[in-house]
DODOZA-480706 format. One record per residue (C-alpha): residue in three letters; chain; x, z, y. Coordinates in steps of 0.2 Angstrom, whole numbers. Layout:
- rest  kette  x  z  y
- ala  A  X  Z  Y
...
//
This chain:
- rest  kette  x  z  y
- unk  A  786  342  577
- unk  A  772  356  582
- unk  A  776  364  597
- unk  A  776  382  599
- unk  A  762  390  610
- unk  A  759  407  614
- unk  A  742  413  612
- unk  A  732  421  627
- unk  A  726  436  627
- unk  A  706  431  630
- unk  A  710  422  613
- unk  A  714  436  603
- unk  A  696  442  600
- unk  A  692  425  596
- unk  A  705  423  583
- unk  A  701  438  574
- unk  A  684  434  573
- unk  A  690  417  566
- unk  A  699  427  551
- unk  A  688  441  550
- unk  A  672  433  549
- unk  A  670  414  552
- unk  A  676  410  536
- unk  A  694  404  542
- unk  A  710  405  533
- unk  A  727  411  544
- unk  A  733  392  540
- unk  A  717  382  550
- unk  A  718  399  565
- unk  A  736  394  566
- unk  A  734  375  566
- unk  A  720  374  578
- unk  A  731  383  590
- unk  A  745  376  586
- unk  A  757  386  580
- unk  A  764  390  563
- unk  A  756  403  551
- unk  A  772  415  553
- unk  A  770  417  570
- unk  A  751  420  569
- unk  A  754  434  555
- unk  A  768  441  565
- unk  A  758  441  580
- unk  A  742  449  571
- unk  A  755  462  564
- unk  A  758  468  579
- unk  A  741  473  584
- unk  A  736  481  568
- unk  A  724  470  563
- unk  A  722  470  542
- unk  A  717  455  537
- unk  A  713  463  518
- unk  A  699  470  527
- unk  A  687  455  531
- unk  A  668  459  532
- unk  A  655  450  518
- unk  A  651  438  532
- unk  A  669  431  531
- unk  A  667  426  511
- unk  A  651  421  511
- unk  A  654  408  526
- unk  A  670  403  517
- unk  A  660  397  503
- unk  A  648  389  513
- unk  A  633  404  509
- unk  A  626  411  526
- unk  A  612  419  513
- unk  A  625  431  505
- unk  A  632  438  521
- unk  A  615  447  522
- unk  A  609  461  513
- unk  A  592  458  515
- unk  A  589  441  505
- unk  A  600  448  493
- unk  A  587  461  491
- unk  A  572  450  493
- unk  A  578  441  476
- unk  A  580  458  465
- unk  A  567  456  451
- unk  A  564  438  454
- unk  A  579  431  446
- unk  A  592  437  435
- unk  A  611  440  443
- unk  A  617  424  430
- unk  A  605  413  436
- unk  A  607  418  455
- unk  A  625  413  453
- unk  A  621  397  443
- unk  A  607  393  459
- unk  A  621  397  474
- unk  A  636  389  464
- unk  A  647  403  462
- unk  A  656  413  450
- unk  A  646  429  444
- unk  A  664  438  447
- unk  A  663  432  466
- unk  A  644  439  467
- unk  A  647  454  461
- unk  A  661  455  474
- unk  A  652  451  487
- unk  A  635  464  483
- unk  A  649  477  483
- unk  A  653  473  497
- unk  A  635  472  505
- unk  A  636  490  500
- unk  A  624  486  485
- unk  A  622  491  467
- unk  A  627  473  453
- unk  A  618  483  441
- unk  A  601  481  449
- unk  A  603  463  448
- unk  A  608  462  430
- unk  A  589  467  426
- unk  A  578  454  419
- unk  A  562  449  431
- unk  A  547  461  431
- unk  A  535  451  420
- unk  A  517  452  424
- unk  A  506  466  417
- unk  A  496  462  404
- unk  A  480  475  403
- unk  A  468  478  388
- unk  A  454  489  385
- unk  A  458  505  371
- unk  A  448  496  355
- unk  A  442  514  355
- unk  A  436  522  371
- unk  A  441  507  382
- unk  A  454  514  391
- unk  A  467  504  400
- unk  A  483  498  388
- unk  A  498  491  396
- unk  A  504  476  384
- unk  A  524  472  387
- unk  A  521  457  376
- unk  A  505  442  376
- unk  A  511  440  358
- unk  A  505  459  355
- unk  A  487  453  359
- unk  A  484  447  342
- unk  A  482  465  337
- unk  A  470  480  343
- unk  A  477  489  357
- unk  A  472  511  357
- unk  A  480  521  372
- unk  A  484  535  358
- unk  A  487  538  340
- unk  A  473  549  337
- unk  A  459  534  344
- unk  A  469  522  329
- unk  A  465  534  317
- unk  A  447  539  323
- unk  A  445  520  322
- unk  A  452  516  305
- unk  A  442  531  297
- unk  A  426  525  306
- unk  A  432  505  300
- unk  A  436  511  283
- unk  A  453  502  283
- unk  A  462  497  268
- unk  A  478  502  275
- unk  A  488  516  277
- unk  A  483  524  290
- unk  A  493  538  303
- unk  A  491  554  297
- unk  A  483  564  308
- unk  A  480  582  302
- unk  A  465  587  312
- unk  A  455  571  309
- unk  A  461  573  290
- unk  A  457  591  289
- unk  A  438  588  300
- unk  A  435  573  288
- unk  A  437  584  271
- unk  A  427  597  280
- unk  A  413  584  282
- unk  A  413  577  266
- unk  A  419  588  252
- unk  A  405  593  245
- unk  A  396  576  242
- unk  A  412  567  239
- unk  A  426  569  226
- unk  A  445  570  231
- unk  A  448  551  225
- unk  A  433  545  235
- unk  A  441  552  251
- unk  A  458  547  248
- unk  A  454  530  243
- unk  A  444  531  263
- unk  A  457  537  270
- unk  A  469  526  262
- unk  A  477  541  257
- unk  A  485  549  240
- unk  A  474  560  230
- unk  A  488  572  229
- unk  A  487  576  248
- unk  A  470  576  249
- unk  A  470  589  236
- unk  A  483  596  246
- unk  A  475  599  265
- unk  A  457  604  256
- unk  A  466  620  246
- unk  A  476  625  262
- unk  A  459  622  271
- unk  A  451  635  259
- unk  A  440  624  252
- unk  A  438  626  229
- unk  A  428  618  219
- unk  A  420  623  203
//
């Protein structure tokens, strides 16, 4: 039969640390001093202490984490690793991480984002200037840090594709070569229809005989 004790008042601070941040339940406090769980609730009642209110450090020894009881190594992992595979690495439920980074006074959301990959930079097939390229599969194609360089390019290339239209280096081109080529030469280079080529030389002034 458990004896009934009553608890010292030195012990107090010691008890509420137990529930509030050791990772203790009210049953072990209460069995360790023995008494019953009742009593200890009662007593804790008294002074006003809300066990609903237990710091991150409580849940995250309770599961046997110390990492997760600082805000710090849960920023140091942000961009490494994905909020699914963090929980899947610690052992726990994504609904009891999320829980917890709440409670570190963090943001789940951030944690939701895939890792940074690594950048990937390529000259402009142009001019040379620096590209960013999100993906290596993307390498298999030339790279131009604007639309205007791919079409100054496919011009100079001759391209047998559709190209961007680009007014001005449509309109420059026809000024360039009207006179020595007809309107199906220049569309046929610039891979496009006669029609618009007919098109921007008119509104550019430009008749022929």
């Amino acid at each position: 039969m458990r004896v009934k004790k009553e608890i010292a008042k030195e012990e107090i601070s010691q008890i509420i640390c137990d529930l509030l941040e050791r990772g203790k339940t009210l049953k072990e406090v209460a069995q360790s001093y023995g008494i019953t769980k009742q009593a200890l609730h009662k007593k804790l009642k008294g002074l006003g202490i809300d066990l609903s209110k237990r710091a991150p450090a409580w849940f995250a020894r309770r599961k046997g984490i110390e990492e997760l009881a600082f805000p710090e190594w849960l920023l140091e992992q942000r961009g490494k690793v994905s909020l699914n595979d963090l929980a899947k690495k610690l052992r726990v439920s994504i609904t009891f991480l999320e829980k917890q980074i709440k409670r570190l006074g963090l943001n789940p959301a951030d944690f939701k984002r895939k890792p940074h990959r690594e950048i990937i930079v390529v000259p402009c097939a142009w001019c040379g200037a620096p590209v960013v390229v999100s993906k290596p599969s993307k390498l298999k194609r030339r790279k131009f840090c604007s639309k205007k360089h791919l079409c100054e390019w496919m011009i100079r290339n001759r391209v047998t594709r559709r190209v961007l239209y680009d007014k001005e280096l449509v309109d420059r081109f026809i000024i360039e070569n009207w006179k020595v080529k007809s309107d199906a030469e220049m569309a046929r280079e610039l891979c496009l229809s006669v029609e618009t080529i007919k098109k921007r030389r008119r509104n550019l002034g430009l008749k022929r005989r």
